[in-house]
N, C-alpha and C positions, 0 to 999 in steps of 0.2 A: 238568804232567801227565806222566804213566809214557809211554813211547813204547809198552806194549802196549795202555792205554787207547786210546790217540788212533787205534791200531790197530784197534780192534774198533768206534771207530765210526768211522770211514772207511770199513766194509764196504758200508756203505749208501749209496746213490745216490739223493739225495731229488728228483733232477730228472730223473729216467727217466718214461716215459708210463707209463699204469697198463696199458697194454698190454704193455709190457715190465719190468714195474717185479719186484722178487721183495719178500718181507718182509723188516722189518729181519732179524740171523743170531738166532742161538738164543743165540748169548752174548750177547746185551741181556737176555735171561732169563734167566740164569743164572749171572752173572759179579758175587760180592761189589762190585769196585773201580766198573763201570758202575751195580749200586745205590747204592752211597756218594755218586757224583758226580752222581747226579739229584735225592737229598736238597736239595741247594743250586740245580744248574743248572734243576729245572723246578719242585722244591714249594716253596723259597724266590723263586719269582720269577715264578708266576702268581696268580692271584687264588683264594682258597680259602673254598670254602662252610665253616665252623663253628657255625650254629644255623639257629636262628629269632629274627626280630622280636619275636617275643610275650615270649619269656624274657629280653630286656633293654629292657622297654617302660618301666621308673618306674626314678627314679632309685635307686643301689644293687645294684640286679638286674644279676647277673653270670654268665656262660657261660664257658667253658673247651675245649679242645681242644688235640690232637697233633697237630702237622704236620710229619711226617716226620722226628720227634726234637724238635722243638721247642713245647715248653710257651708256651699261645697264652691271655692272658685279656683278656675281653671287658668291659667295663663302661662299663655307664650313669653320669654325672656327676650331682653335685648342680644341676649349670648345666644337664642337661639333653642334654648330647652326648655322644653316644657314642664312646668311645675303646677304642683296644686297646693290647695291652701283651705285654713275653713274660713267661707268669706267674714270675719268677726273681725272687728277694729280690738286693739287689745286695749282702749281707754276705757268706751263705756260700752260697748259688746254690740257698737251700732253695722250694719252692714257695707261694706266698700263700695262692691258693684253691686248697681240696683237694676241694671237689666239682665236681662237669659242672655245675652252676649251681643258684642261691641270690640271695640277698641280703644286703646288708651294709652298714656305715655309713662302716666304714671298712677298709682292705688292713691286715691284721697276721698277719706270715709266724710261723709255727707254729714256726719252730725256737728263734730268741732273740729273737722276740718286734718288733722294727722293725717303722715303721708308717707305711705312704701315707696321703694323702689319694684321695678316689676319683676326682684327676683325674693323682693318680700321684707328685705330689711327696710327699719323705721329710718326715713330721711328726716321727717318734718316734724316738729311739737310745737304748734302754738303755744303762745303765754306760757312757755314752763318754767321760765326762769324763776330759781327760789326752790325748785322739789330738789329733798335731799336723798340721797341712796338708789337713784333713778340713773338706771344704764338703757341708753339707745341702743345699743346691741343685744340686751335680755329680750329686747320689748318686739323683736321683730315677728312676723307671722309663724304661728306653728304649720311644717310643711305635712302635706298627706301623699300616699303612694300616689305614684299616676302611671299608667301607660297610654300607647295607642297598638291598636290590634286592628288591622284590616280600615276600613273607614271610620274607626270608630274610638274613642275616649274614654276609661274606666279609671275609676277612683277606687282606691280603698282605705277607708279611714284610720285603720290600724296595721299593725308590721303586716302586711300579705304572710298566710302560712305557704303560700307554694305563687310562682310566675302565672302573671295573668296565660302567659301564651302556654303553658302546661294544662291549665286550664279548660282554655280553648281548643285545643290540639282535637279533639276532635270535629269540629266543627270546621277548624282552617282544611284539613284533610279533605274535606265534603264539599266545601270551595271551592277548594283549586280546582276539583275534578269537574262540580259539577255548574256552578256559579259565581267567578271569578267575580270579585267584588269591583275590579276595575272598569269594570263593564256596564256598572249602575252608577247612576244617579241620583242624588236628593231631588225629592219634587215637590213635595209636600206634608203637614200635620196635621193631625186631629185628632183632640184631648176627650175623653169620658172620664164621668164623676160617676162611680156606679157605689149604689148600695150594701156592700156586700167585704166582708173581710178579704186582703189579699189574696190569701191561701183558697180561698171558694174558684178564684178566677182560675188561680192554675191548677186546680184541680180538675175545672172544666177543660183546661186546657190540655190537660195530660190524660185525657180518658181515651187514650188510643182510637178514635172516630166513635167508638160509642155511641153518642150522643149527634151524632152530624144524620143519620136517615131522619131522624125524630125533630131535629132543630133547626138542621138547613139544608131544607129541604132540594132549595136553588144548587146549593154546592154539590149536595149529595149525587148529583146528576151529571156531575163531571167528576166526579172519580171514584174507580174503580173499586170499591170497596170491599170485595173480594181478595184484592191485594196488598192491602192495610194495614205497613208492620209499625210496629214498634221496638228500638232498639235502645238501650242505655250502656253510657260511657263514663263514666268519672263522674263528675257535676255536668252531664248533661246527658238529653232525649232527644233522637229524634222519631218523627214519625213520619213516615212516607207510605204514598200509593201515587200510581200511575193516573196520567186523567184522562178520559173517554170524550169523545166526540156529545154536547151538549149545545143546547137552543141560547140565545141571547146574550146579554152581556157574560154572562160565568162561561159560556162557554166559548166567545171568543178569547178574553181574558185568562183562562185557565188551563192551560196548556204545558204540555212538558208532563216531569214528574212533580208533584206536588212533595215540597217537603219542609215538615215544622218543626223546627228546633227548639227548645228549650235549654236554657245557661239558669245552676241554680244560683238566687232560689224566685227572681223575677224578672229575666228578658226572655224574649220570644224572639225567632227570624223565623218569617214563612216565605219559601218562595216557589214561585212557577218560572218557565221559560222567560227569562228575559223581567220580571215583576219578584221587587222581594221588599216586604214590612217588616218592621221592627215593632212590637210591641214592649214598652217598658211600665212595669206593675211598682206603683209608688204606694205605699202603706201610708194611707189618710185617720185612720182610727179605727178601734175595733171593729167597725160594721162599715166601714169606709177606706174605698182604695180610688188612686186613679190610673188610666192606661192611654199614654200617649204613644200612636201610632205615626211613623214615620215610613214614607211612603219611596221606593226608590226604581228605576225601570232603567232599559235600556234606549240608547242616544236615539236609535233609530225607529222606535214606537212613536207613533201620532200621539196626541193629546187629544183627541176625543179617545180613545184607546185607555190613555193614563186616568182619564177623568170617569171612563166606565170601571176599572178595575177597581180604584177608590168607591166607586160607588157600590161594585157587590162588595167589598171589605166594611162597608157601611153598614150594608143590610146584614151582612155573617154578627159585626157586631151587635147590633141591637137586637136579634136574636138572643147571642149568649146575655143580653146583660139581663134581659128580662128575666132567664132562667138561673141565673146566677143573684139574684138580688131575690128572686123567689124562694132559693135552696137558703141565703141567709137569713129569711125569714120563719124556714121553719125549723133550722138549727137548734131554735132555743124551744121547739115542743116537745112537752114533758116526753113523749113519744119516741121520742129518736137519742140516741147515743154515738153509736157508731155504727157505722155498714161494712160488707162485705167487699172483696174485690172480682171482678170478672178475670179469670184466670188467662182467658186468651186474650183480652182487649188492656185491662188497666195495670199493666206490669209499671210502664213509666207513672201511674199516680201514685203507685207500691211504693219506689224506687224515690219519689219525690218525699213522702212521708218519710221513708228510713230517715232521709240525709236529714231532714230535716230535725226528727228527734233525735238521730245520734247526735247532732250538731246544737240542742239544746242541754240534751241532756249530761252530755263528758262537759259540757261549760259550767253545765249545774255544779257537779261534783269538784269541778277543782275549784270553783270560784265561792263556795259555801259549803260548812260542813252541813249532810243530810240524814236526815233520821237513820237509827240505822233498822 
């Protein structure tokens, strides 16, 4: 490691009280070599939402994803289990599958043509006759963790340090009680390109409503904001309030208990009565993320109903991104370092910052010796 990395994060104190605690600096947002090294130290080495269940439910049926530079495919076995893989042919490092997900009988990479089986061993070598010291059995896909949890599909690129569903275990608990995932539906996506380093979004996101009188304004009007907790569990937050009787589409739409979960260190589930979205935060480049919303309700809501509720989740979004592409613009004035925490409202952005430097910094230490 560069001595000016290990520099920029040793600015942070992840064991200060959130009474004294400040945010991590502004160079965690805005410093190329700090997004380079979180590529590897946090998205190779958490557990990462990439689908749904339903899209690799029959043998064949395969998914795809980017994680943070790395080409990720998912696939159903003829045996029935599900595997993953990183989608790379091992000739010349072309991709297998070139869609977000399909079906297939067998993996055959589109450049010259090599050919898995769909539990990933190499079947096929064109024209190889003549290579010496060449094993079809070396040469087959390297495998990556997979689970499924609830509706849902998680990679992790490297050995998992603990079970996705340990993980989770708070969130399954919250569930079962409060919004049995059986009960929803996929309905719909929609992707933003927003300007602004990952870590900006979930910041916004974890500011315990904070920011919801001042930003949305529509929302603010269905929920109770008086009642506005904030709670953290392992690698995750949630945030809950109650929602009040409000005018027009948010407030037909928004009903029940309103409650936002965060899984570190980039998915979101938000739901109300019967309406829950997935947000998943993809690291585009230092000043560049994207956030595909996935959209899910219950059998018995209408679709003008699903198609108003997409649409305040529309208007919630382009709120945050203007305010979030705003704050990464002024990150880099000479003005600003680090801020403060509000002691009653942003404990879950405290809590997101700890994990996140403790979880760069113990990687610091054993993977490079540091000054001392």
């Amino acid at each position: 490691m560069s001595g000016t990395l290990w520099n920029i994060l040793s600015q942070f104190d992840p064991e200060l009280p959130l009474e004294r605690a400040t945010t991590i600096p502004n160079s965690w947002y805005t410093t190329p070599e700090v997004y380079e090294y979180e590529r590897d130290a946090v998205f190779a080495r958490t557990w990462q939402w990439v689908g749904r269940c339903e899209q690799v439910a029959q043998p064949g049926q395969f998914l795809t994803a980017e994680i943070a530079g790395e080409p990720v495919l998912v696939i159903r076995g003829d045996d029935g289990v599900l595997r993953g893989f990183f989608n790379v042919c091992r000739h010349r490092a072309a991709r297998l599958c070139t869609e977000a997900c399909g079906s297939v009988t067998k993996l055959r990479c589109h450049y010259h043509g090599w050919t898995y089986d769909l539990r990933g061993q190499l079947r096929g070598v064109p024209e190889f006759d003549g290579v010496e010291n060449f094993c079809r059995d070396d040469n087959g896909l390297p495998p990556i963790a997979v689970a499924e949890w609830g509706p849902f599909v998680w990679v992790h690129l490297t050995a998992p340090r603990e079970p996705l569903a340990d993980v989770l275990a708070p969130l399954h608990q919250w569930a079962e009680k409060h919004q049995p995932f059986d009960q929803l539906h996929w309905y719909g996506r929609k992707t933003y390109d927003l300007a602004c380093n990952w870590k900006v979004y979930v910041d916004n996101y974890l500011d315990g409503g904070y920011h919801v009188n001042t930003v949305h304004p529509g929302l603010a009007g269905s929920l109770d904001y008086s009642q506005y907790r904030t709670s953290c569990h392992g690698h995750t937050v949630v945030q809950t309030a109650p929602t009040q009787p409000a005018d027009g589409e948010v407030g037909r739409t928004r009903t029940g208990v309103a409650a936002y979960w965060w899984v570190y260190p980039n998915f979101m589930l938000n739901s109300y009565a019967g309406v829950m979205d997935t947000n998943w935060v993809l690291p585009l480049g230092v000043n560049q993320c994207r956030v595909i919303f996935d959209f899910y309700f219950a059998d018995n809501l209408p679709d003008d109903f699903k198609q108003q509720s997409i649409d305040v989740a529309e208007q919630v979004q382009a709120e945050d991104i203007s305010v979030c592409e705003e704050v990464q613009r002024n990150l880099r004035s000479r003005s600003y370092t680090t801020g403060r925490f509000s002691v009653k409202r942003e404990n879950g952005g405290y809590h997101f910052h700890r994990l996140l430097a403790r979880w760069l910094q113990i990687q610091a230490k054993a993977k490079f010796s540091t000054p001392s």
